[in-house]
Every structure is written in structure tokens, then in C-alpha cells.
C-alpha positions in Angstrom: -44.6 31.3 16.4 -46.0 28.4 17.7 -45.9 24.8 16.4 -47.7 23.4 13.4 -50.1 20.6 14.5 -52.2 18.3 12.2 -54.8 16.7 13.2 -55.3 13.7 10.6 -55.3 9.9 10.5 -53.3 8.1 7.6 -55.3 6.8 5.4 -57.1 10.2 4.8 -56.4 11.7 1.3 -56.7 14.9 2.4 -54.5 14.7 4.8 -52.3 13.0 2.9 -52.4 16.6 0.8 -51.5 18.1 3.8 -48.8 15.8 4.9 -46.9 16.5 1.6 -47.0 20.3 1.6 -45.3 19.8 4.8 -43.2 18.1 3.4 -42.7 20.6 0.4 -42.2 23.2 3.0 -39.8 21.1 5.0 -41.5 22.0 8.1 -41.3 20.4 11.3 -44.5 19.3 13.1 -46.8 17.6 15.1 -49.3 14.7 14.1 -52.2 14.3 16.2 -54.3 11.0 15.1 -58.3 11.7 15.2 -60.7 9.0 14.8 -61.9 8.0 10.9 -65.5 8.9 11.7 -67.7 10.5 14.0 -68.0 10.8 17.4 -64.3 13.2 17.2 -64.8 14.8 20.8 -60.9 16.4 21.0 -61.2 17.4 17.5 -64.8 19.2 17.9 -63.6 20.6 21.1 -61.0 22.6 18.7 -63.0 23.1 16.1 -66.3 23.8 17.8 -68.1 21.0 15.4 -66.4 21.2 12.2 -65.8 17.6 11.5 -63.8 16.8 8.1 -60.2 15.8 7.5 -57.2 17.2 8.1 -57.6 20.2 10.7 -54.5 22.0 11.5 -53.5 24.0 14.9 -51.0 26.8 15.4 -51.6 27.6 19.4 -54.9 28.7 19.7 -55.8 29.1 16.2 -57.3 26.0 14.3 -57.6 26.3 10.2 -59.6 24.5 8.3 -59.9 22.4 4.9 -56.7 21.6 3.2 -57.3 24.8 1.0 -57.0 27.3 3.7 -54.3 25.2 5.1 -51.9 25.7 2.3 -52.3 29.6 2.7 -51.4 29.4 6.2 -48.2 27.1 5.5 -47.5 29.6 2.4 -47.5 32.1 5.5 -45.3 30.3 7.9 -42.4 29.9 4.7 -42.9 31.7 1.6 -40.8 29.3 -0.2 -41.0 26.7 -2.6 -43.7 28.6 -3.0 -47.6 26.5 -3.3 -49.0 29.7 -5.2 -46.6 30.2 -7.8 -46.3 33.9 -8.6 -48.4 35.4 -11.8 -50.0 31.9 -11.9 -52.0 32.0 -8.2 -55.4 32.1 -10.4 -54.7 29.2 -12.6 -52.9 27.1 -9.7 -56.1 28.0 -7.7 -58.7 27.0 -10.5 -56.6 23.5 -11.0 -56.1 22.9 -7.0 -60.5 23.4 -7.0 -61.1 20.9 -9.8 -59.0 18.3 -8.4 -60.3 18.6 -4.4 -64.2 18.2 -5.9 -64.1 16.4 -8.9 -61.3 14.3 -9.3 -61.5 13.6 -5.6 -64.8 12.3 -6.0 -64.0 10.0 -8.7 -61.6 8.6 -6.9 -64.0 7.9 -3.9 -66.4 6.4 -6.2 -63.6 3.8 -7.6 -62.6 2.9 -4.4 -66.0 2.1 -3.0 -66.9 -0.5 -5.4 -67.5 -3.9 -3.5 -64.3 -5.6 -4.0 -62.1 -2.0 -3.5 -64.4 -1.6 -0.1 -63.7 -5.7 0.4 -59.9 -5.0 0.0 -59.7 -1.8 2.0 -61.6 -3.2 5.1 -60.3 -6.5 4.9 -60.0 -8.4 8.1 -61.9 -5.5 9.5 -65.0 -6.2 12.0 -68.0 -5.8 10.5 -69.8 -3.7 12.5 -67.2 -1.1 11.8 -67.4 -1.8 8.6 -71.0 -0.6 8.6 -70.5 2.0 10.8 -67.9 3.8 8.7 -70.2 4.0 5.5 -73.1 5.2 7.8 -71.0 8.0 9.0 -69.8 8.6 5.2 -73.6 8.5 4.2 -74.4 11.0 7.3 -71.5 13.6 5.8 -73.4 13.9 2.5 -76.5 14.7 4.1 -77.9 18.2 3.8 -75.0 19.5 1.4 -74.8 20.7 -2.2 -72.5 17.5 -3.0 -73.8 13.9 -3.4 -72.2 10.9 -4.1 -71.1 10.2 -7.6 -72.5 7.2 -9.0 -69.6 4.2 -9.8 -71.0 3.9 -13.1 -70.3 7.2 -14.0 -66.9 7.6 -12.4 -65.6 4.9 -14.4 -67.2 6.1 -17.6 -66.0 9.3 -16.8 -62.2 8.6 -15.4 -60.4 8.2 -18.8 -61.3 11.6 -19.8 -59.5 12.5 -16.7 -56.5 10.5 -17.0 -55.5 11.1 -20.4 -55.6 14.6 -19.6 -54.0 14.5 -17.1 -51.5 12.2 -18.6 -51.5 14.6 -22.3 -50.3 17.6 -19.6 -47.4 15.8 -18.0 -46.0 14.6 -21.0 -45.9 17.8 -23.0 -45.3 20.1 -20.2 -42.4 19.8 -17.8 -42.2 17.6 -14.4 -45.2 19.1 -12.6 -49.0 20.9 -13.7 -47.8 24.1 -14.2 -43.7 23.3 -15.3 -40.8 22.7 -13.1 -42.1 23.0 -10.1 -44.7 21.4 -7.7 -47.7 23.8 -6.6 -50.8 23.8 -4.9 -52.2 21.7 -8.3 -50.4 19.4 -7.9 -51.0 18.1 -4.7 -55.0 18.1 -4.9 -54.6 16.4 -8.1 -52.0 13.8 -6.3 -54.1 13.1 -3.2 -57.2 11.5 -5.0 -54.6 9.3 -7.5 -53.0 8.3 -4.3 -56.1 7.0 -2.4 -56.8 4.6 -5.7 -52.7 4.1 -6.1 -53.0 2.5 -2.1 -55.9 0.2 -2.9 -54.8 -2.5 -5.1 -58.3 -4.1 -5.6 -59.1 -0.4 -8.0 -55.0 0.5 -8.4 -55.5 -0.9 -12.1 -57.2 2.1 -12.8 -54.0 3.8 -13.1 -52.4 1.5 -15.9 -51.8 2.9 -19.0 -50.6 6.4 -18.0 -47.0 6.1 -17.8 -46.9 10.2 -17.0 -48.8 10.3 -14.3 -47.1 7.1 -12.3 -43.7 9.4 -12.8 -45.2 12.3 -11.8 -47.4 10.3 -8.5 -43.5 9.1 -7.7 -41.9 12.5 -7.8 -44.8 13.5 -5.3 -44.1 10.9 -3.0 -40.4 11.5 -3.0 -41.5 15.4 -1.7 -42.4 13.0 1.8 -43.8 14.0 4.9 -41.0 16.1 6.5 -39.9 15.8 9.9 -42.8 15.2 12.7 -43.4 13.6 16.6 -46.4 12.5 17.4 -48.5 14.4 19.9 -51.3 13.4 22.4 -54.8 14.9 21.7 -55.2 16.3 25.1 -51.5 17.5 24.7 -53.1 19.5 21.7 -55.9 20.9 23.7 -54.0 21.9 26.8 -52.0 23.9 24.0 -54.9 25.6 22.8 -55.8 26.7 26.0 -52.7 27.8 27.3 -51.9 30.1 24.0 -53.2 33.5 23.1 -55.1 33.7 19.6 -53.1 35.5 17.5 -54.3 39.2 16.4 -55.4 39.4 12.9 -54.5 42.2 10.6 -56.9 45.9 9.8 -58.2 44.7 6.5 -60.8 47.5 4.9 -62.2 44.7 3.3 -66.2 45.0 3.1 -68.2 42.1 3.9 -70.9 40.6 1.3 -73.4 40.0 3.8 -73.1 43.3 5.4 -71.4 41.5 8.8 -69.5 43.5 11.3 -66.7 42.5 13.6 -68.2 40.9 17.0 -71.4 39.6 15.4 -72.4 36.3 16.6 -72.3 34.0 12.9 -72.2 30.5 12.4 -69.8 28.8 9.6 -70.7 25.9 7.4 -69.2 23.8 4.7 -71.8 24.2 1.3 -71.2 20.8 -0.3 -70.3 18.0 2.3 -69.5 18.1 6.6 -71.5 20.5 6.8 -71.5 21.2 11.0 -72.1 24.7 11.4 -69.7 26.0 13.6 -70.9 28.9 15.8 -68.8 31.8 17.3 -68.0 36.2 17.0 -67.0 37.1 13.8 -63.3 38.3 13.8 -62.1 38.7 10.7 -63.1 38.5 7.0 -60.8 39.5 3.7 -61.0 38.4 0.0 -60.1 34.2 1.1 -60.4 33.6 4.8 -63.3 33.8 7.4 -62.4 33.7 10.9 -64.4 33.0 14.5 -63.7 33.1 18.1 -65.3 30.6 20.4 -64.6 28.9 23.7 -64.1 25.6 24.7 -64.8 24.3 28.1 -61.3 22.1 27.7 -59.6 24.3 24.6 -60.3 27.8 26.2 -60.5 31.0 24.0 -59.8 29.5 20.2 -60.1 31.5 16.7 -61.2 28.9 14.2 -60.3 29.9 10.4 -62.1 29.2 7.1 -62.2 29.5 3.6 -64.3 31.8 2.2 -65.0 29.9 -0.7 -67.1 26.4 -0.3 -68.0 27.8 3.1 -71.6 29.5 4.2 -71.1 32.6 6.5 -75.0 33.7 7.9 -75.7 35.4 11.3 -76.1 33.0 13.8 
């Protein structure tokens, strides 16, 4: 097989996610740093316009949101296992919550004034104001908007001593002895107000979850080298896209293999993505396209969260 490649920049939470099931996996891989905000031109010329946070590369195939990234890493080593058996639906349901709701809490408590102060301190200021304008533009025409401070704050108790109630009364992890999929969604968004210390006092007061947040971090990143983004794309182009298995799975919109469609994300990012349907099943959408610089790519989704229409 080839090498895992992610495609990320640190302070991401999302990628943060992804770094840690890495680590989980205790797989070896590459880190390719991408800009914070648009323009992404190495990224895009993988992806094919898909814009958001991490994207991960296996030769010529590029995967997509952190969701179908942990079923292509359950894939590549079966075990510790992110989809613990006879609990995949609950594991699922929990990993959902915590990438929408939770993360968007989080968001909301960092961009008050003084946590946006803190986190762009000493930074210029017209990047400053060019970060939130790209953050403003990655809302637009979605399903998700951004959640009002007010709100998140009135709101974040409820999901702290929840989440605090669970980890005292229920083994080391969500879902007992064992990290899964759950638990890293639900640590990436704690972690993004955990590294700001203008918002990190929204964290005191659940004993739990610091313990728990610490055990996650011990999990670390594994072992990776860093990689050059044209390195990344001269991969791409001189590996084969690998052949997907027969599946008699029927699509919903009545699509065939070899149709032209274009892929978009339904709530945030959403850059349709155009290409020739290649494969559908019951979690994962995937396209071919071609990339002057990339060459002949398949570009993988997740069904769910994601629009699949005829181009």
C-alpha cells in the first residue's frame, strides 16, 4: 500500500482528530502543511476544490472529512479498533454530535474578542481580517451558520456536565475502556478551547473530562516526516487509483457508474467537487477527476453530510 499523507496545519481541530487516530493506530506518516485559509492551490489540485481541514492521501486516492478518514485508517489496521464491534451505531451517533455540535460550541467560545485577541496575538492585522473573511466565506451557502456566543455559553454547561456525569460513572473513555471514534470528535473541540488560554477557563470545574483530555493526549501523534506539497502531488500523479470493490449497492438518486456528478459538503465548505462517479455503498462516495499537476486522482467522500447530484 502506499503511504498515508495528511494534509493539515496545526492548529486545526480537525486535524488534530486526525493526528490522534494516527496516533491510536500507531501508523507512520506523512504531514503535508496547507495554508489556514483560502487560496489552497496544492490542496485543490488534489482535491479538485474541496477545501476544509484535514484531507488525507493514500497515492492517488484523496479522502475526505475526518469521518471518512477514520474508516479508511480502520482499513489500513483493524486494530485498536475506532468502531468498536456491536457498538459502531452508538460510536457513530456520539462521533456526529460532537463534530457538529460540540465543535461549534467550541468555535463560538473561542471567537469571542479577547479568545480571537489571544489567539492572533502579535499577528498582522490584515491577516487577521483576512482569516475571519475566509471563515465568514465557508458558511456561506450551507445548511450550518454560526452559533451565536451568547448561546454557546448558555448552552456549554449542559454539555460539560454531561460529558463530565459519563466519565465519571463509566470507565476511562465514552463508551468503557477503550478509546473510539467518540472520543476523538468529542476531544478535538475541548482541545481547541484547552489551547487558548484567554477561553481555557471554560473547562474548570470538570475534573473528568481534564483526565480524560490527558489520556487523549498521551494517545500522541505517532511517528511522521514532513513532506513537501509538490512532493505530494508528484505522488498523486505517479500512482495508480486503487480499484474499488463490486458492491450491489443501489444508488438513491438512481446514478450509474461513469456519470459525470458533482460532490458537495451540505452544511459548511461547500465547493462542489466535479468528476465520474466511481463508486457508491451504504458510507462512501467516490469520483475520478484529473489534474493538470495531480494526474488521474479518485477523490472519496462521506455519504452522509455530503450532496451527490448529476453534474
Amino acid at each position: 500500500m502506499s503511504d498515508l499523507i495528511l494534509h493539515h496545519y496545526p492548529q486545526s481541530p480537525f486535524a488534530e482528530k486526525a493526528r490522534l487516530m494516527l496516533g491510536f493506530k500507531g501508523l507512520a506518516w506523512h504531514s503535508v502543511m496547507i495554508p489556514a485559509a483560502m487560496p489552497k492551490p496544492d490542496l485543490t489540485a488534489l482535491t479538485g476544490g474541496y477545501r476544509r481541514t484535514p484531507v488525507m492521501q493514500v497515492g492517488a486516492d484523496i479522502y475526505c472529512d475526518t469521518a471518512l478518514i477514520a474508516r479508511r485508517l480502520e482499513r489500513e489496521k483493524a486494530t485498536p479498533a475506532l468502531f468498536p464491534e456491536g457498538r459502531e451505531a452508538a460510536a457513530c451517533g456520539l462521533a456526529q454530535f460532537a463534530d457538529q455540535v460540540l465543535f461549534q460550541h467550541a468555535v463560538a467560545i473561542n471567537f469571542q474578542p479577547h479568545g480571537l485577541a489571544a489567539r492572533f496575538a502579535g499577528a498582522p492585522e490584515a491577516m487577521i481580517k483576512g482569516f475571519m473573511a475566509d471563515r465568514k466565506a465557508l458558511f456561506s451557502g450551507g445548511t450550518a451558520s454560526r452559533l451565536e456566543t451568547e448561546v454557546a455559553l448558555a448552552q456549554w454547561p449542559a454539555l460539560m456536565s454531561r460529558l463530565e456525569t459519563q466519565l465519571q460513572r463509566d470507565g476511562d473513555y465514552l463508551l468503557g475502556n477503550e478509546a473510539c471514534i467518540a472520543d476523538f470528535a468529542h476531544y478535538h473541540p475541548l482541545w481547541f478551547v484547552a489551547g487558548n488560554a484567554a477561553v481555557a477557563s471554560a473547562l474548570d470545574g470538570y475534573p473528568a473530562v481534564k483526565a480524560w483530555m490527558a489520556r487523549m493526549a498521551d494517545i500522541g501523534h505517532g511517528s511522521f516526516t514532513a513532506l513537501d506539497a509538490a512532493e505530494a502531488i508528484r505522488i498523486a500523479h505517479d500512482s495508480t487509483p486503487e480499484s474499488m470493490p463490486a458492491t450491489d449497492f443501489v444508488s438513491p438518486s438512481g446514478l450509474s457508474q461513469g456519470q459525470a456528478v458533482t460532490v458537495s459538503a451540505v452544511d459548511y465548505g461547500t465547493d462542489p467537487v466535479t468528476g465520474s462517479l466511481v463508486h457508491e455503498d451504504a458510507e462512501e462516495i467516490v469520483i475520478a477527476r484529473e489534474d493538470a499537476r495531480a494526474g488521474q486522482l479518485q477523490v472519496h467522500f462521506p455519504r452522509f453530510g455530503f450532496r451527490l447530484v448529476r453534474a
